[in-house]
N, C-alpha and C positions, 0 to 999 in steps of 0.2 A: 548424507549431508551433516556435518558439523557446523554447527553453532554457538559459537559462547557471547553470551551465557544463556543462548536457548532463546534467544528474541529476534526475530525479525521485524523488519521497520520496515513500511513501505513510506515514500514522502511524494508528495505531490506539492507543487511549490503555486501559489496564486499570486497575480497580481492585475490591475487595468490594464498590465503590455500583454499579459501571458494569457490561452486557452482556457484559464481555469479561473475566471475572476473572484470568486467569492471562496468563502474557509468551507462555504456548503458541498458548490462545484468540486473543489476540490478532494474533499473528503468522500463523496460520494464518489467521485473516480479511484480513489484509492481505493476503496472497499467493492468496487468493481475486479480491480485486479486482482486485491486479496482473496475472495470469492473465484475468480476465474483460475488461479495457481495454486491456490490448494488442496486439490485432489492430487495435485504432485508433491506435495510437502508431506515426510515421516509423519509418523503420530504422533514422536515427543523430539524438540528440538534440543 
C-alpha cells in the first residue's frame, strides 16, 4: 500500500438527516472502523 504522504483519513460525515447525528457519533464510528482495518494496514504508510 502506498500512501503519500503516509496519512489516512477516515471521515464520517454527521448531521440531524444522517445516521450519525453528533461530532461524538461520528467519531466514534470512525474509530470503530479504524480499529477494525488495521490489522490490515503496513506498519509504516
Amino acid at each position: 500500500m502506498d500512501v503519500d504522504p503516509g496519512v489516512l483519513e477516515i471521515m464520517i460525515g454527521y448531521s440531524e438527516l444522517e445516521d450519525f447525528r453528533t461530532v461524538d457519533a461520528a467519531c466514534g464510528r470512525a474509530l470503530e472502523v479504524a480499529t477494525t482495518l488495521s490489522p490490515h494496514f503496513p506498519d509504516h504508510l
